[in-house]
C-alpha positions as CSV (number, residue, x, y, z in Angstrom):
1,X,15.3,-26.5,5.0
2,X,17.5,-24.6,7.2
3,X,15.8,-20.7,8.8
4,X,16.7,-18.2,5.8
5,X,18.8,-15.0,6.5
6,X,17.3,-12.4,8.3
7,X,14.8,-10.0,5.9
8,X,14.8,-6.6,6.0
9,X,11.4,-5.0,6.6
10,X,10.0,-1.9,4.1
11,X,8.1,0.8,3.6
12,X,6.2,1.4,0.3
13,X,4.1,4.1,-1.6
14,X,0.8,2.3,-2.8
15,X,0.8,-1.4,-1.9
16,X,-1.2,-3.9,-2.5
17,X,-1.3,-7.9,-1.4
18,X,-0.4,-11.2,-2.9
19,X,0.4,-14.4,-1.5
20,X,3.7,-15.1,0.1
21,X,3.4,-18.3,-0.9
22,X,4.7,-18.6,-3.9
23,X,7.7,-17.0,-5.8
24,X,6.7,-14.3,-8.4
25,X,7.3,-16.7,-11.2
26,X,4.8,-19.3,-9.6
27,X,7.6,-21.8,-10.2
28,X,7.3,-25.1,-9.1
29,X,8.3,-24.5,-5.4
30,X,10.1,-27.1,-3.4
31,X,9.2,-27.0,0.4
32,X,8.6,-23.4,1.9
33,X,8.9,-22.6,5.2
34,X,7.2,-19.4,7.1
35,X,9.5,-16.8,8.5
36,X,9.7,-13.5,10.0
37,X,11.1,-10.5,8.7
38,X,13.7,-8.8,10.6
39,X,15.6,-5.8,9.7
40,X,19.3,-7.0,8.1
41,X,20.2,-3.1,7.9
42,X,19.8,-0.1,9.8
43,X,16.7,1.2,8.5
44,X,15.5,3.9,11.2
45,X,18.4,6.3,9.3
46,X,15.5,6.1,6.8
47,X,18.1,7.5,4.2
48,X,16.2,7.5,0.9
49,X,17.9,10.1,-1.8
50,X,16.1,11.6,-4.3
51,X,17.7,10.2,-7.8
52,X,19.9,12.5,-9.9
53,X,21.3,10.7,-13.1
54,X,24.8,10.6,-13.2
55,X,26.9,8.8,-16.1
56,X,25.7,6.6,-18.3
57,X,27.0,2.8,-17.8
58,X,25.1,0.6,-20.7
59,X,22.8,1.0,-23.8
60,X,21.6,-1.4,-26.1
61,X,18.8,-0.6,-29.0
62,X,19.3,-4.3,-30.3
63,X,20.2,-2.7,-33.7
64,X,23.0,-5.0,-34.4
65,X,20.7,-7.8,-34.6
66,X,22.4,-9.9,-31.7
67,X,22.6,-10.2,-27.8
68,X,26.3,-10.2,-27.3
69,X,25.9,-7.5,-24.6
70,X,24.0,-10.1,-22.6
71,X,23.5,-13.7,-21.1
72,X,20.8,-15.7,-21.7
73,X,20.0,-17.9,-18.5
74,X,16.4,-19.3,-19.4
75,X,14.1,-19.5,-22.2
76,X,14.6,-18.4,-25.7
77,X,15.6,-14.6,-25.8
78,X,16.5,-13.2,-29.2
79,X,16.3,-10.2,-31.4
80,X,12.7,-9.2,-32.9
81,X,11.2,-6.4,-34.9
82,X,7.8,-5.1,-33.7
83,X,5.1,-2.8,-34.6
84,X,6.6,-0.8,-32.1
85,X,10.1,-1.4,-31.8
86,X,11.9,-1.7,-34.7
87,X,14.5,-3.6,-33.2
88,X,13.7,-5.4,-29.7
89,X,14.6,-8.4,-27.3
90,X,11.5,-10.7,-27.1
91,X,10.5,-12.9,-24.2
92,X,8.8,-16.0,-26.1
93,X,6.3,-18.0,-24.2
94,X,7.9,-20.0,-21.1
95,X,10.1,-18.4,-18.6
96,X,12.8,-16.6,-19.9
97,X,15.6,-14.2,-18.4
98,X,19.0,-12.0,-19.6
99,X,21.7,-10.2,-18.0
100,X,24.1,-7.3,-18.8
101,X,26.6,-5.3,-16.8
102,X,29.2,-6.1,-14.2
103,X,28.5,-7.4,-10.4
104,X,30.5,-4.5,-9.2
105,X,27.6,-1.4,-10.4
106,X,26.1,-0.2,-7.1
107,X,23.7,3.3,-7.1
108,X,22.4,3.2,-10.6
109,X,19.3,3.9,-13.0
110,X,17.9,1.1,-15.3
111,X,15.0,1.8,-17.8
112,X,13.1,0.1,-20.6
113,X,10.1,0.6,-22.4
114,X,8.5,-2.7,-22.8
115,X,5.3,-4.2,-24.9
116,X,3.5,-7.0,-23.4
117,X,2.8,-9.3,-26.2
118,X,0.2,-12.7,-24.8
119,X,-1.1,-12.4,-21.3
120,X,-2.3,-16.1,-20.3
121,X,-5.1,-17.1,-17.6
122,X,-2.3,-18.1,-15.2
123,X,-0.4,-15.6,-13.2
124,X,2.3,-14.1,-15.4
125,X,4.9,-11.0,-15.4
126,X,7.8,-9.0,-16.7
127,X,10.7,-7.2,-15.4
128,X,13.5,-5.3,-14.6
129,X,16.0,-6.5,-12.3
130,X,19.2,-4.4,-11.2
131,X,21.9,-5.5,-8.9
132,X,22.0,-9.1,-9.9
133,X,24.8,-11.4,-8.5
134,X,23.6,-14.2,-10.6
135,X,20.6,-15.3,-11.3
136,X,19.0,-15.9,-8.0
137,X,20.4,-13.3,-6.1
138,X,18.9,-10.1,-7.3
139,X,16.1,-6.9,-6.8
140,X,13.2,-6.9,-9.4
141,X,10.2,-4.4,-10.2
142,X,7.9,-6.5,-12.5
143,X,4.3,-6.0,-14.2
144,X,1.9,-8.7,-13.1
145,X,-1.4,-9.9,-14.5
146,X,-2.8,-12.1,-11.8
147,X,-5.6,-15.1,-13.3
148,X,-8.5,-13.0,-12.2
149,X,-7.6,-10.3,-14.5
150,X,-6.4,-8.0,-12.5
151,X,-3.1,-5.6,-12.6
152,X,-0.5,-4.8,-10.4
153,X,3.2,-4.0,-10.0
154,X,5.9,-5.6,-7.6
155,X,8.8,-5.3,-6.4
156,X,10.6,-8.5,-4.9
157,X,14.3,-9.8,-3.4
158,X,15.3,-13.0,-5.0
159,X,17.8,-14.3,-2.2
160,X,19.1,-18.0,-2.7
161,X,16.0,-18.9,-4.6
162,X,14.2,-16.9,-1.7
163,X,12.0,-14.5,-1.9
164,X,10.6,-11.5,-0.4
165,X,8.2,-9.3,-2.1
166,X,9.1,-5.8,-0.6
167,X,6.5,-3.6,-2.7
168,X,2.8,-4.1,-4.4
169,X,0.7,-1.9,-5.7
170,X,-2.5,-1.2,-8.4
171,X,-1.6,-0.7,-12.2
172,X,-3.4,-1.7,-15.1
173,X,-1.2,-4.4,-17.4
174,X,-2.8,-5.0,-20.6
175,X,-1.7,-6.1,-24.1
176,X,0.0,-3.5,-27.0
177,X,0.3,-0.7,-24.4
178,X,3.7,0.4,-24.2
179,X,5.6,1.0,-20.6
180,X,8.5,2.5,-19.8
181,X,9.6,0.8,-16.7
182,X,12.3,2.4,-14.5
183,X,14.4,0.7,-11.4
184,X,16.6,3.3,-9.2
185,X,18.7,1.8,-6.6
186,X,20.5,4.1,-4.6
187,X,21.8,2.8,-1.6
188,X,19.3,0.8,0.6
189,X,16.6,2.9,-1.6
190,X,15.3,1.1,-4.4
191,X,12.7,3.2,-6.1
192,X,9.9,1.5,-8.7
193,X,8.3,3.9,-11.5
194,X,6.5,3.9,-15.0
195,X,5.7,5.7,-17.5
196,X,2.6,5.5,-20.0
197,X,3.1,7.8,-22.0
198,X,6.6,6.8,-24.2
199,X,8.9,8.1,-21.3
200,X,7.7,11.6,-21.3
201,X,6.5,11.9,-17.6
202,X,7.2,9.1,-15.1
203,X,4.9,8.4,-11.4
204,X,6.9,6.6,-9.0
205,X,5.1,3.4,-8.0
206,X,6.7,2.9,-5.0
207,X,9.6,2.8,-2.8
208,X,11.3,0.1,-0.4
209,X,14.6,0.1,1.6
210,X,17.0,-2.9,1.8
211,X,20.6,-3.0,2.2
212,X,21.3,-7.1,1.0
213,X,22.6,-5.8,-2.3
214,X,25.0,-3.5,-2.9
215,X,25.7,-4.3,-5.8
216,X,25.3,-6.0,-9.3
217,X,24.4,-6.5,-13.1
218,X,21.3,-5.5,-14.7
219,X,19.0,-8.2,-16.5
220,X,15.3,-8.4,-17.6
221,X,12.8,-11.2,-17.0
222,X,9.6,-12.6,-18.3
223,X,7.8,-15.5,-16.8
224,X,4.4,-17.9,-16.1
225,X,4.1,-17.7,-20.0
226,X,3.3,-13.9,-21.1
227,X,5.4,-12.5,-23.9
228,X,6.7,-9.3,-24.3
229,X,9.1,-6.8,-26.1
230,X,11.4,-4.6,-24.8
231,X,13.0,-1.5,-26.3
232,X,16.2,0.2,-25.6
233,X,17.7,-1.2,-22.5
234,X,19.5,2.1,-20.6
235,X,21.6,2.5,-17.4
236,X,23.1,5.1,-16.0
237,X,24.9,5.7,-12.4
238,X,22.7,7.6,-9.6
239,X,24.1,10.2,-7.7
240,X,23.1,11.3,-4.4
241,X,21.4,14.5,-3.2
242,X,19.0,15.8,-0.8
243,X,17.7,12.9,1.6
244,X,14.8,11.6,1.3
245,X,12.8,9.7,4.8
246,X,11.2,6.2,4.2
247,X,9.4,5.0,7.0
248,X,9.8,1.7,8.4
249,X,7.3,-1.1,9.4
250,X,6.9,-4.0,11.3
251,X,7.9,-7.5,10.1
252,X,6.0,-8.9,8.0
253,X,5.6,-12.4,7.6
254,X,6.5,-14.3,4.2
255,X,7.3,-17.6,3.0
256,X,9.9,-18.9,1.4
257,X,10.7,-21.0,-1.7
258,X,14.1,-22.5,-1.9
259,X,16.1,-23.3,-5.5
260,X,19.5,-24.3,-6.6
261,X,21.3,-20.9,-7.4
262,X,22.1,-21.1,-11.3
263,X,25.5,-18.5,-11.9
264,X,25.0,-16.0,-14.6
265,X,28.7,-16.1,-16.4
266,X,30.8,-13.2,-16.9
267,X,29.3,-10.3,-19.4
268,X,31.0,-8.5,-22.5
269,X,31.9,-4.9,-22.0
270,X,28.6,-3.0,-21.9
271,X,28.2,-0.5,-25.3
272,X,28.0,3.5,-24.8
273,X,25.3,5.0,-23.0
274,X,22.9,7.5,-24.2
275,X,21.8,11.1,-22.0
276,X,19.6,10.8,-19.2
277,X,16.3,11.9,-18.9
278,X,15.3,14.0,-15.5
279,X,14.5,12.3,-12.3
280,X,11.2,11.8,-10.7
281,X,9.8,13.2,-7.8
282,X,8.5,10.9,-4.8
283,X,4.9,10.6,-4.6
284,X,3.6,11.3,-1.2
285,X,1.0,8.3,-0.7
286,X,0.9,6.3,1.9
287,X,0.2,2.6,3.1
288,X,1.7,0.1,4.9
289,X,2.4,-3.4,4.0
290,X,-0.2,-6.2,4.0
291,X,0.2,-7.8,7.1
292,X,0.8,-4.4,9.4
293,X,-0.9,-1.6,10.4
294,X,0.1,2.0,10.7
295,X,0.3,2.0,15.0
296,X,2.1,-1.3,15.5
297,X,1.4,-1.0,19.4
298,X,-1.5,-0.5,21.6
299,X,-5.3,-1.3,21.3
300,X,-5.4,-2.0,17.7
301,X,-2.3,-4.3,17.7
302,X,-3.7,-6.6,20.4
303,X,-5.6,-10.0,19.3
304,X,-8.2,-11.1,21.5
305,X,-7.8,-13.4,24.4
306,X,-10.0,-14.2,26.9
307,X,-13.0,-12.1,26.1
308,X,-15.1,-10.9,28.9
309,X,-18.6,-10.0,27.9
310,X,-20.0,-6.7,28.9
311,X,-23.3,-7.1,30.7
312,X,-24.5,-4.7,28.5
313,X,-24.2,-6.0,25.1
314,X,-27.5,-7.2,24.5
315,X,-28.5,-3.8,25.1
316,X,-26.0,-2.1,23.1
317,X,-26.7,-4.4,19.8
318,X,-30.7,-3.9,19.7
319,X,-30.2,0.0,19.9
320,X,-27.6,0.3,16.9
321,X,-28.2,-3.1,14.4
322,X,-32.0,-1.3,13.6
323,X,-33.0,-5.0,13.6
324,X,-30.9,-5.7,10.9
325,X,-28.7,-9.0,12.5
326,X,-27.5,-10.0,8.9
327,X,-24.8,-7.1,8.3
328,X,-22.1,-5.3,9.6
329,X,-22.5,-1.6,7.4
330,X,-21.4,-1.6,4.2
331,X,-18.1,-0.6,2.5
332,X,-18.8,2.8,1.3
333,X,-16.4,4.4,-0.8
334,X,-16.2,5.8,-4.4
335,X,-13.3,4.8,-7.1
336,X,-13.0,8.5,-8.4
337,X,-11.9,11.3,-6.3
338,X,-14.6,12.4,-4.7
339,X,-13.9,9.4,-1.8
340,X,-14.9,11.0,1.5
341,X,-13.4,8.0,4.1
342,X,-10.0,9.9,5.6
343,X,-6.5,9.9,3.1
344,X,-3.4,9.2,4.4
345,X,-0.3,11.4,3.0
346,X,3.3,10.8,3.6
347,X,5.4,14.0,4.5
348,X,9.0,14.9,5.3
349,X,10.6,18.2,6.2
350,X,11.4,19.0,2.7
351,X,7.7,19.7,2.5
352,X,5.7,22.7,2.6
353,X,5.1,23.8,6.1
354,X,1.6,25.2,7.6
355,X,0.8,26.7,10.4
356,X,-2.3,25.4,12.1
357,X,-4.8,27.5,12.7
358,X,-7.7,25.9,14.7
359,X,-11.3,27.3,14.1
360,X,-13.7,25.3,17.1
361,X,-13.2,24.7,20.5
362,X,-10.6,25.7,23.1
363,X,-7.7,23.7,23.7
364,X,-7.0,22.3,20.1
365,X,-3.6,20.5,20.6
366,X,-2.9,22.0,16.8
367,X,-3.5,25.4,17.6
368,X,-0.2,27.0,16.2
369,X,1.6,23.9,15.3
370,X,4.0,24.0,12.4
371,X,2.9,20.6,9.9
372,X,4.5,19.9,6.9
373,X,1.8,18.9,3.9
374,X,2.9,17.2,0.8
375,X,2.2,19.5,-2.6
376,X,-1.2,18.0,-4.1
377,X,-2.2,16.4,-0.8
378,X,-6.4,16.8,-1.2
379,X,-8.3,16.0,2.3
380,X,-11.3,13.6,2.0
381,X,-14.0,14.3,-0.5
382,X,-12.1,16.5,-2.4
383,X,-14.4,19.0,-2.5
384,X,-12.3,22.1,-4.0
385,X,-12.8,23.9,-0.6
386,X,-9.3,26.7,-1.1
387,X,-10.5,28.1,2.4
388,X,-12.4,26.8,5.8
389,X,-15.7,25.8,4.9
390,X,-18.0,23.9,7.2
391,X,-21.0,22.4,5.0
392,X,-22.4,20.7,7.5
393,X,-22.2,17.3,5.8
394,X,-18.7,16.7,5.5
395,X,-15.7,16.0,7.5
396,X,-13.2,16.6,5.6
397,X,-10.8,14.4,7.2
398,X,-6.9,14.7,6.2
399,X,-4.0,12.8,7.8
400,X,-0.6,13.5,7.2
401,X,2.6,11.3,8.7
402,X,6.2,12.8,8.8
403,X,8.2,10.3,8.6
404,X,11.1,12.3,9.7
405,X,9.5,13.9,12.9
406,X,7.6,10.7,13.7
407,X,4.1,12.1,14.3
408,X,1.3,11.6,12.5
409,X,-0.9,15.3,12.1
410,X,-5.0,14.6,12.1
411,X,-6.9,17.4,10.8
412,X,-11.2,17.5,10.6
413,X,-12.6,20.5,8.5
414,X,-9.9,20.7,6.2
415,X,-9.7,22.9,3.4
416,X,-7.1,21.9,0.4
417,X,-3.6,23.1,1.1
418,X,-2.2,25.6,-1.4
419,X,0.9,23.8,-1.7
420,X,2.9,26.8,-0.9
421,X,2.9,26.5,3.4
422,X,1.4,29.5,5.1
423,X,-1.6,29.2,7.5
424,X,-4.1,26.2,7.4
425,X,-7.1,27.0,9.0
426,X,-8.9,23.7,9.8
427,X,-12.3,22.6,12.6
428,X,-10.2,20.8,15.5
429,X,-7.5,17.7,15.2
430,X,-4.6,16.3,16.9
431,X,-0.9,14.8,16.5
432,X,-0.1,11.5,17.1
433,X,3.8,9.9,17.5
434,X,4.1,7.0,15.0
435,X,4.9,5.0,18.5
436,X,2.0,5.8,20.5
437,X,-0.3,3.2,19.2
438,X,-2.9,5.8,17.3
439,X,-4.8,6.3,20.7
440,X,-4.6,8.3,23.9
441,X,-3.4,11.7,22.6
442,X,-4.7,15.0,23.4
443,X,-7.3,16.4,20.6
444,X,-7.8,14.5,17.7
445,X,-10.1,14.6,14.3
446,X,-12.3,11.7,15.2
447,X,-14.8,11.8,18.0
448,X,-12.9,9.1,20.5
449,X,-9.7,10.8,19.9
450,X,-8.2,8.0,17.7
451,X,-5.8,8.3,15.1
452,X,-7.4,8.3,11.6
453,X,-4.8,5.7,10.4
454,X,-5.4,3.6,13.1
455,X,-7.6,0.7,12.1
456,X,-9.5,1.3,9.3
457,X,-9.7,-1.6,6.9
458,X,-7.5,-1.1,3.7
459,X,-8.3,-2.7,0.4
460,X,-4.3,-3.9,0.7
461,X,-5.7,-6.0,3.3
462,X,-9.0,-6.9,2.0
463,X,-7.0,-8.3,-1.2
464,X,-4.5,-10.1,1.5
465,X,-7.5,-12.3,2.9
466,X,-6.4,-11.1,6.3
467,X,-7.0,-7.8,8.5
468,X,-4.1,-7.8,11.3
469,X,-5.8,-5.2,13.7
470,X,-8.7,-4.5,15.0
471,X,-11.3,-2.3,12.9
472,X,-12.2,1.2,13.6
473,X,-16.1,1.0,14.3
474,X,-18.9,3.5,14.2
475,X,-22.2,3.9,15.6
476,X,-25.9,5.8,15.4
477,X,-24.7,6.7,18.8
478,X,-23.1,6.6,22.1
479,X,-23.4,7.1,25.7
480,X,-19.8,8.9,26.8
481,X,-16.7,7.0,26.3
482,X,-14.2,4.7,27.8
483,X,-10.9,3.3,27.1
484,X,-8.9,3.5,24.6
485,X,-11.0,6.3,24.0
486,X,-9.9,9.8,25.4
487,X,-12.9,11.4,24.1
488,X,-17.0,11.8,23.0
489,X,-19.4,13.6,20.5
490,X,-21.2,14.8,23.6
491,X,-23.8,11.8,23.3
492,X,-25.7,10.6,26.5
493,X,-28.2,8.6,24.8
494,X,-29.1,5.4,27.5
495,X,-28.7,2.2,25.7
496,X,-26.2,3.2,23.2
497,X,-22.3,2.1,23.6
498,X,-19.9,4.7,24.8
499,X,-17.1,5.7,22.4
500,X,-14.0,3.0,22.8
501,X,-16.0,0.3,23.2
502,X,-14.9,-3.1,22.2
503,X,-17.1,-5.0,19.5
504,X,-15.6,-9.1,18.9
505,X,-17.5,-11.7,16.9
506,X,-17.4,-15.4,18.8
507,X,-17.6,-17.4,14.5
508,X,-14.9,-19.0,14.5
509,X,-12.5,-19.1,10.7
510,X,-14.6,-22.3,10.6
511,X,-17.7,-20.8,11.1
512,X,-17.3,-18.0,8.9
513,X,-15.8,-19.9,6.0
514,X,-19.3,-22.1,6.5
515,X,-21.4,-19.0,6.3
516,X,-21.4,-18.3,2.6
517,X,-20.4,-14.5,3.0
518,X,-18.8,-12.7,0.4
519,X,-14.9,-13.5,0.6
520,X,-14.2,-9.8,1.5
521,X,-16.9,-9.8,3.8
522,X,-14.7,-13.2,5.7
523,X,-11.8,-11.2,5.5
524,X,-13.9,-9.0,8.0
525,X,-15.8,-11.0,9.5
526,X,-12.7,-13.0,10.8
527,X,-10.9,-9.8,11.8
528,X,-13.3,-9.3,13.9
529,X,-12.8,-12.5,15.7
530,X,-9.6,-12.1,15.6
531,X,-9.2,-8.4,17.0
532,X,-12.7,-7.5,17.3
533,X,-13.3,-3.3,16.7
534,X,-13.2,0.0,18.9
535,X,-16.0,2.0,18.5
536,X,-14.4,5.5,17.4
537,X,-17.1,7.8,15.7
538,X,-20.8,8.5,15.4
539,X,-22.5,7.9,12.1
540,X,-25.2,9.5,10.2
541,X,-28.0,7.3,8.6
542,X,-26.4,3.7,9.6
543,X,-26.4,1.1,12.3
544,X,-23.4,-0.5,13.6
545,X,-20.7,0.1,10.8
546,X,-16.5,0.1,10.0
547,X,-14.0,2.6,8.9
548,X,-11.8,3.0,5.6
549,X,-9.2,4.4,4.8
550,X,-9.6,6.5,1.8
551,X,-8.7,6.6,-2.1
552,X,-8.1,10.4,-2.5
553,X,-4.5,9.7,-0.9
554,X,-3.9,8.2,-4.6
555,X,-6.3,10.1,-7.2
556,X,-4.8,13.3,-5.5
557,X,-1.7,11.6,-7.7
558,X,-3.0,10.8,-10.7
559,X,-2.9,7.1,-9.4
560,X,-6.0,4.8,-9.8
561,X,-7.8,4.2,-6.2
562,X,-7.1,1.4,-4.2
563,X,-10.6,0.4,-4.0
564,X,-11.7,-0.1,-7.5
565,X,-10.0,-3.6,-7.4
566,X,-12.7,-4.3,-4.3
567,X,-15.1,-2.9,-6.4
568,X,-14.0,-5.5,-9.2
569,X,-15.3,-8.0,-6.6
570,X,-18.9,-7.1,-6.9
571,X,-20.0,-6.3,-10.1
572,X,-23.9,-6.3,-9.7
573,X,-22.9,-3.4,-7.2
574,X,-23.2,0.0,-9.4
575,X,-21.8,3.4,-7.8
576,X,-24.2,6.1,-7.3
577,X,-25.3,9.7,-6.3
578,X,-23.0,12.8,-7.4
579,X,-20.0,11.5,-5.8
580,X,-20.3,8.3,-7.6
581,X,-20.1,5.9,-4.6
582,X,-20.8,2.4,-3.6
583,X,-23.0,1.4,-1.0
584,X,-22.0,-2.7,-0.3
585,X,-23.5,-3.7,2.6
586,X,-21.6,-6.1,4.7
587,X,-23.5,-9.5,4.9
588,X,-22.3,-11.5,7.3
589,X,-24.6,-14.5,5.9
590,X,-25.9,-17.1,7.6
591,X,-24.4,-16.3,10.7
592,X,-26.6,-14.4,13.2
593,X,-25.2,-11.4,14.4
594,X,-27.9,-11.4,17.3
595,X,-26.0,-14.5,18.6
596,X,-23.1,-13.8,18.0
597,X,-21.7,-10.2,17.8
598,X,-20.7,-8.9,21.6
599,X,-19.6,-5.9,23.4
600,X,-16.5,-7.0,25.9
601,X,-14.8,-5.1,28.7
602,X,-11.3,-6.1,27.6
């Protein structure tokens, strides 16, 4: 198979991973061939415009009892009654797909509510898809119910029987619930939402930017056997307004599936539209794609090599494992919002702005700075602190990324914004440009001075099977620091690691896959190899342990955490205390850490 066109790379809300493997349909896929993404459109304009509903362009309720307004392509599509729809256009079991409109629609607004009907054990989903050329040339946001059980949303690019999944994300898909699914594409913005609740209120699911399709017809899909129903079908023409920033990532790798292209024939003259209801506002969460990290440069970005052990790694490792050579910490983090590990926010400059008021030590890089702080950002823990409060137990960690300035803003002892802008007072932090690798900045909110983005493991990844950086790390304690560090916690204990040290595992994928650890535990395990860790903060009651990001980035949106699918993975594990977290330790199984965990110089 020839190289496939040049992919454009994409930023996203919430996402979460699934294998590139395979086209969203889990067709029968001829041969597939690994490519990189590269940016087809320029995407550092970052233009992303909030949605205002224009005219309408189609409507169909399915009252008349026919689908002239549309084109069949596969399966059995026809006209139905429901217990919810008293008219409807049902998906039988098979793969089945329908389009409406004319190729020559660009920004528009596409919406129907939609009943799932039989979910199988196989990997299965429905959708929306706007800008359609034909049948394999089109954007889709679909509901997916994978064959563990689990939920999720996605948004893909079906280019010559190629495709690119360009969002992911958590979202519970379950049988008789009705959705309202919504597709905006505005520009290179396309913009996924859903509503629960019959249409009434609508959170956007996330957000991606690519400029292959300009155009196109409208159409709906259901495939890998579920059913469903959907309701009124509605579109209606988008009109620009204030921009909106997306950031951009690095390419991500994905494979491709090729199929003959099948034409969708010309479509009737679409019927008359019905009003609009009001746009949605952008959720400010933020995460990367599977496959990146948030500082795609420096320390964290850099695989190992040719490691070179440090004479003192015996050393380090018996004064931080507590004799414990069988794990590597334990993912600590709670599903509700109470999660302390740091959030991450997106901001622009159509946010609130603070001024930073720093309340310890001399020299705070923030002192004074001007930060814009989404409405509804919470910092970690969530602990209803309105002003500065230091408890003495909590960090309070918040870290907020403008994607129109280009630096991230770290905060420690933060107390939750107002929403309003005025004065923040917070303990200490630091800023970080999204180009400067997440290291090696003046100030910061974590002991060594590194980014609080910059590698903690993400469930995205963790659901991915692979971690591509290497893993913030913390220890009992430390002895000063080197680099990448710029920084201590004032610890001089002999024997213990300084801050910035550099932790690799010698098991080999091999190994690893041999040892009978959990497979979240690989995933980390082989990261580790792979990257190794930087040791960037002191712990309280733990031995050598690892960094995560933190859930309260979506429960401060009414969105479910990004961890409870992990959490799915362990169900003997229970979460506990008045915060309601887990405690898994990180068994490395039967591979001894005492052999072969090191400290190396480089």
């Amino acid at each position: 198979m020839s190289p496939a066109t040049p992919i454009s790379t994409t930023d996203v809300a919430h996402l979460v991973p699934l294998s590139n493997n395979v086209d969203p349909a889990a067709s029968p896929l001829g041969a597939a061939t690994l490519v990189s993404a590269a940016s087809s459109a320029p995407l550092n304009a970052k233009a992303l415009q909030r949605a205002l509903v224009g005219p309408g362009l189609f409507w169909d309720d399915f009252g008349s009892g026919n689908l002239n307004n549309w084109i069949v392509t596969a399966g059995a599509m026809r006209v139905c009654s429901t217990s919810t729809f008293a008219h409807a256009m049902c998906a039988p079991s098979g793969s089945n797909a329908a389009y409406a409109g004319v190729t020559t629609w660009s920004d528009y607004r596409m919406q129907a509510p939609l009943v799932i009907g039989k979910i199988p054990a196989n990997r299965s989903g429905i959708d929306l898809v706007v800008r359609a050329q034909d049948s394999n040339h089109f954007y889709e946001v679909e509901l997916v119910r994978e064959s563990d059980g689990s939920g999720q949303w996605e948004m893909w690019k079906n280019d010559g029987g190629s495709w690119t999944n360009l969002a992911r994300g958590y979202t519970a898909v379950t049988t008789n619930a009705t959705y309202v699914l919504r597709f905006d594409a505005q520009g290179p913005a396309l913009t996924a939402s859903l509503s629960r609740d019959g249409g009434a209120t609508f959170g956007v699911l996330g957000l991606a930017n690519d400029a292959r399709f300009a155009t196109g017809k409208i159409g709906v899909r259901a495939w890998g056997g579920m059913t469903g129903a959907f309701g009124t079908v509605q579109a209606w023409q988008l009109v620009a307004s204030t921009p909106q920033s997306v950031a951009t990532s690095s390419p991500v790798p994905v494979a491709i599936a090729t199929a003959p292209p099948t034409p969708v024939p010309p479509t009737p003259t679409p019927v008359p539209p019905t009003a609009a209801p009001t746009a949605t506002p952008i959720a400010s969460v933020y995460q990367a794609p599977a496959g990146t990290q948030p500082f795609p440069s420096g320390p964290f970005d850099a695989p190992v090599t040719v490691p070179q052990l440090d004479s003192n790694s015996s050393t380090y490792l018996g004064n931080i494992m507590g004799g414990d050579y069988f794990h590597i910490g334990k993912l600590q983090f709670s599903t509700g919002p109470n999660d302390f590990n740091p959030p991450v926010y997106i901001a622009h400059n159509s946010d609130p702005v603070y001024t930073i008021h720093c309340m310890y030590y001399s020299g705070c890089p923030l002192e004074g700075v001007q930060a814009h702080i989404p409405r509804g950002a919470e910092p970690a823990g969530n602990l209803g602190y309105t002003t500065f409060t230091d408890d003495g137990s909590h960090d309070q960690h918040l870290a907020v990324r403008n994607v129109d300035s280009g630096v991230e803003v770290d905060t420690w002892l933060t107390p939750q914004p107002g929403g309003t802008g005025g004065t923040l007072n917070v303990g200490y932090g630091g800023m970080y440009p999204l180009s400067s690798g997440g290291f090696n900045q003046p100030g910061g909110a974590t002991a060594a001075g590194f980014a609080l983005s910059a590698g903690r493991v993400r469930p995205v990844d963790l659901l991915a099977k692979h971690i591509p950086y290497a893993i913030f790390m913390v220890t009992p304690c430390e002895n000063g620091h080197v680099y990448p560090a710029s920084g201590n916690d004032n610890g001089a204990v002999a024997g213990c690691p300084p801050l910035g040290s550099h932790v690799w595992l010698d098991s080999t994928p091999a190994d690893v896959a041999a040892s009978g650890a959990a497979p979240d535990f690989q995933v980390i395990l082989n990261a580790l190899h792979e990257y190794g860790g930087y040791i960037g903060d002191r712990c309280g009651s733990c031995n050598l342990g690892i960094g995560l990001e933190g859930g309260v980035s979506y429960t401060a949106f009414n969105q479910p955490s990004p961890w409870a699918p992990i959490a799915a993975h362990f169900p003997t594990e229970s979460p506990t205390g008045s915060y309601s977290e887990y405690h898994i330790l990180i068994s490395s199984g039967s591979i001894d850490l005492s052999k072969h965990l090191h400290f190396i110089t480089n």
